[in-house]
C-alpha positions in Angstrom: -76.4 309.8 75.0 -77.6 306.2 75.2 -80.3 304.9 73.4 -84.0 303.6 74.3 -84.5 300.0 74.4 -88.6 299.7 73.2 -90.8 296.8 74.2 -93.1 296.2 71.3 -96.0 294.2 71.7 -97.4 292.8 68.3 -100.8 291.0 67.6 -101.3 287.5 69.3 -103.5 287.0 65.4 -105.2 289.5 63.9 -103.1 291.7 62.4 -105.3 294.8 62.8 -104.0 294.3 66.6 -100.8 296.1 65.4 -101.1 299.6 66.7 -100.3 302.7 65.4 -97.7 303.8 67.7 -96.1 300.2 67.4 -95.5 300.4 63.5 -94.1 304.1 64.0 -91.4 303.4 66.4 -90.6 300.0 64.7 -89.6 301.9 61.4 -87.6 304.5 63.3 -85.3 302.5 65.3 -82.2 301.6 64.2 -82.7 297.9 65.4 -85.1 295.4 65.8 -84.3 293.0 68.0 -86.6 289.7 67.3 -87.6 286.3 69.0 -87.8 284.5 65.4 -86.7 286.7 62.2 -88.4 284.2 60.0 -91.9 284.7 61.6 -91.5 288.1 62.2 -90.5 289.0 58.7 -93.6 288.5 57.3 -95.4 291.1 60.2 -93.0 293.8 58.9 -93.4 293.1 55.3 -97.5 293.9 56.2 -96.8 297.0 57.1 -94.1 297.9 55.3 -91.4 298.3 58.2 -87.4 298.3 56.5 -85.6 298.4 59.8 -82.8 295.8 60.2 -83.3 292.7 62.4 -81.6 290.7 64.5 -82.3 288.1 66.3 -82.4 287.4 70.1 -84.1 284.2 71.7 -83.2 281.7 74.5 -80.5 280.1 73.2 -78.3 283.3 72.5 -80.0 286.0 74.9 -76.7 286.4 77.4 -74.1 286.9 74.4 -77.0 289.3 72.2 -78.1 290.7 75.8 -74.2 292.1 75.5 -73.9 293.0 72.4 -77.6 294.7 72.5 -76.5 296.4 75.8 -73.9 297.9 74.0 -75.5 298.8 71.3 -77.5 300.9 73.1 -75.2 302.5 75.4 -73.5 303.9 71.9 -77.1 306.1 71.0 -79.0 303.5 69.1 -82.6 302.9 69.9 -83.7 299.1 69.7 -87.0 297.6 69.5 -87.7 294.1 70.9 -90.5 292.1 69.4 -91.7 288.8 70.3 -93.2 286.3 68.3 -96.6 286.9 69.3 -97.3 289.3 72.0 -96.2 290.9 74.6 -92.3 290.5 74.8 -90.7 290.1 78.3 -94.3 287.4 79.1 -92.7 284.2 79.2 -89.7 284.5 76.8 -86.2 285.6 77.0 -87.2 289.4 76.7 -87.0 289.5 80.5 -83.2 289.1 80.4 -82.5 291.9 78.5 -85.0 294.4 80.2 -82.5 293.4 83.2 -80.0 294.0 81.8 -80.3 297.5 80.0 -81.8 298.5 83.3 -78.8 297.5 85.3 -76.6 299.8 82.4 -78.7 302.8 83.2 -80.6 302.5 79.6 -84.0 303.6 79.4 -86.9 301.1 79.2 -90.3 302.3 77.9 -93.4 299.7 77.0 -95.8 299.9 74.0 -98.8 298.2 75.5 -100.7 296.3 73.0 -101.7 292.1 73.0 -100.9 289.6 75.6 -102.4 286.1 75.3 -103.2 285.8 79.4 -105.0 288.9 80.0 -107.2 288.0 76.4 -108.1 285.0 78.0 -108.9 286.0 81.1 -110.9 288.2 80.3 -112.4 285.8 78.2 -112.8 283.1 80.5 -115.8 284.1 82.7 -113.3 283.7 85.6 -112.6 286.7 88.7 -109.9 288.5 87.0 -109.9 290.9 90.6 -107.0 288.1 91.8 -105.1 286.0 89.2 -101.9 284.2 88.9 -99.7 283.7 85.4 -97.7 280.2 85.8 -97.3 280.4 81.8 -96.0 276.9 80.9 -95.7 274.1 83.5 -92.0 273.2 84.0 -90.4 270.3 82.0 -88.3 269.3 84.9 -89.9 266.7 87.2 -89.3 267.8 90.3 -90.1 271.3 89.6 -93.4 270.8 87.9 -94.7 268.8 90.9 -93.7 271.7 93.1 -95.9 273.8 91.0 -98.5 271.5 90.7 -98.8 270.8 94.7 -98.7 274.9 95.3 -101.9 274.8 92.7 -103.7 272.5 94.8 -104.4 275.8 98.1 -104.1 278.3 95.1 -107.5 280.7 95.5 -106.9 282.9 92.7 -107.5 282.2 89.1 -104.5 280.7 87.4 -103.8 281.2 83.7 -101.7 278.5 81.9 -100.3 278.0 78.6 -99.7 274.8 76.7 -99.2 273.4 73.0 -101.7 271.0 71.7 -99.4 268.4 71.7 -99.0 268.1 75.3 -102.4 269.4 76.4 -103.8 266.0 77.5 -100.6 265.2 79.0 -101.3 268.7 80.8 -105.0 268.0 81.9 -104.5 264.9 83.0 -101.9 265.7 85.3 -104.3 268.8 86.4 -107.0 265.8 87.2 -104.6 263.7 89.0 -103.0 266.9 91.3 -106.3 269.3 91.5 -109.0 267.2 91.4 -111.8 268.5 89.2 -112.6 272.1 88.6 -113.9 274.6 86.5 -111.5 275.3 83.2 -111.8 277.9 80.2 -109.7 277.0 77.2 -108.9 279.6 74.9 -107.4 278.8 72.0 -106.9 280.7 68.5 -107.5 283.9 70.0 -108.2 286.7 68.1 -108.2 285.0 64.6 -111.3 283.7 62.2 -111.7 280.8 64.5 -111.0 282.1 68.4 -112.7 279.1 70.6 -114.2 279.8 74.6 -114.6 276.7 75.5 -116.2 276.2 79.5 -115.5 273.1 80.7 -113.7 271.1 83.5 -111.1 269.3 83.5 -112.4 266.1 83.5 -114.5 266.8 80.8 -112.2 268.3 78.9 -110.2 265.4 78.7 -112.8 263.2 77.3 -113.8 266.0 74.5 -110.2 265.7 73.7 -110.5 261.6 74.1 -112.6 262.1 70.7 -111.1 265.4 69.5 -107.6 265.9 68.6 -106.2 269.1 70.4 -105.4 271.8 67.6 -103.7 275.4 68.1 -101.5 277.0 71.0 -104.2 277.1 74.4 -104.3 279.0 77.0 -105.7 277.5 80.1 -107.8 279.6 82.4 -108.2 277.5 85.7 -111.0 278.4 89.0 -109.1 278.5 92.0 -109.7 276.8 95.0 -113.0 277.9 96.7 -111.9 279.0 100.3 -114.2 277.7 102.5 -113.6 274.9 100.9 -110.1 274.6 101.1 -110.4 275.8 104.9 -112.7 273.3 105.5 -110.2 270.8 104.3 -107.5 272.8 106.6 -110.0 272.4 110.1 -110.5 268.3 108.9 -107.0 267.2 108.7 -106.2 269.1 112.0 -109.7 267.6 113.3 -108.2 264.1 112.2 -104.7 264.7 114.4 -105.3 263.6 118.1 -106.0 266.5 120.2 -102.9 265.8 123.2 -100.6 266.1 119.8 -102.4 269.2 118.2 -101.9 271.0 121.9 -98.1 270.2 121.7 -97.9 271.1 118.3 -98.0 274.7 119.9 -97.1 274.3 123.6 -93.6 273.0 121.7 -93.6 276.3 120.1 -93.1 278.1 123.8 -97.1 278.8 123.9 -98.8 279.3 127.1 -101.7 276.1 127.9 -104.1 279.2 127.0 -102.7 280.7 124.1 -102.5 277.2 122.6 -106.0 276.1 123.3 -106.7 279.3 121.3 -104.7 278.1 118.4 -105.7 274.7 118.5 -109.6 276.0 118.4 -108.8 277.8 115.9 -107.4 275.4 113.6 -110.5 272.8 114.0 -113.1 275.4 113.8 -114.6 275.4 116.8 -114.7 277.2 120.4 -112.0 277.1 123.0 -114.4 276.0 125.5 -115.0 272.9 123.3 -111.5 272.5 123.6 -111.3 272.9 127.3 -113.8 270.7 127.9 -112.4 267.8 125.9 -108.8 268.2 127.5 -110.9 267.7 130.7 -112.5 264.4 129.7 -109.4 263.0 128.0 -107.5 263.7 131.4 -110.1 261.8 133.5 -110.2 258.9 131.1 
């Protein structure tokens, strides 16, 4: 019989985050499969865990996905630990769960600590709707595809971001967003967890003076709707009203049908719109 490949989740800080069932099935494995050895070492030596590691990260996750696969499809039960977390949440843990799914083997989850939902919940933000974009993209042209699908985003969106690059990050936010409500949570869970309610903007000039310390999560107020429908019924309101009407007659709409949709668009009635079809004719 094959195996069970186990998603552990291990404490984001405190260690007393570690729960019970994670530190029993981590010592009875015959595998643990790890994002950093080094790091991870030193959680297992807390709790006194003896199972062999290995490791599995970004840089080698196709060839150990293989070998792991294997692995289990010869009875071995394997545990996969992240460095901090949940694994599978923005790291190479995501691969393998493909993978051992696509070989039939048996994925199970040991809930325990995941930075974005801490935060979140942290942040004073609606949690009912929420996005995860994890880190922004390094590459150019896909960061600014992310950014300019931020700018209609309603829902909270939860980011993550090293301190190094955090201005970098905010400033971009500024220049893309415009101003809005942030919550940066950093440190969570340890002796000196931060909320900090801000904005952007003045976030970036507490960090003008401060220097940014410790991994952040960002925890960002999506656009208000009316808002961002108002916006919507201004830049139609701004098009000339002959284009607008072709806009949709183009489409194979009847005259009435797109008088409908064009009063729709600017916020306003279709009689308004009849009318003012009527005076631009006669001018």
């Amino acid at each position: 019989m094959a195996g069970t490949l186990y998603l552990c989740a291990t404490p984001i800080g405190n260690l007393e985050d570690m729960t019970l069932r994670a530190i029993r099935v981590l010592r009875e494995v015959d595998m643990i499969a790890a994002e950093d050895t080094r790091n991870s070492i030193k959680l297992l030596n807390h709790f006194e865990i003896k199972t062999t590691m290995t490791s599995y990260h970004e840089f080698n996750k196709i060839e150990k996905g293989h070998y792991l696969v294997e692995q289990l499809t010869q009875g071995r039960n394997i545990a996969l630990i992240t460095d901090a977390g949940t694994p599978g949440i923005s790291d190479p843990g995501e691969e393998l769960v493909r993978m051992a799914l696509d070989a039939g083997i048996t994925v199970t989850s040991l809930p325990g600590a995941c930075a974005a939902v801490t935060a979140l919940i942290l942040s004073g933000k609606p949690t009912r709707r929420f996005c995860f974009e994890a880190f922004l993209p390094t590459d150019k042209k896909e960061r600014r595809r992310v950014l300019e699908e931020l700018k209609t985003e309603t829902r909270t969106t939860v980011l993550y971001e090293a301190p190094h690059r955090l201005v970098r990050t905010l400033t971009e936010l500024l220049e893309e967003l415009g101003d809005r409500e942030l919550t940066i949570v950093r440190e969570l869970t340890k002796k000196h967890e931060t909320i900090f309610r801000t904005t952007i903007a003045e976030a970036l000039g507490y960090y003008a003076q401060q220097e940014p310390k410790g991994e952040c999560v960002l925890v960002l107020a999506g656009v208000d709707e009316g808002l961002l429908q108002e916006q919507e019924q201004e830049n139609w309101k701004a098009m000339p009203l002959g284009e607008h009407m072709e806009h949709y007659l183009s489409q194979g709409m009847t005259q009435k049908d797109a008088m409908k949709a064009v009063a729709a668009d600017r916020g306003v009635s279709k009689r308004e719109i009849y009318a003012q079809l009527l005076d631009d004719k006669e001018k």
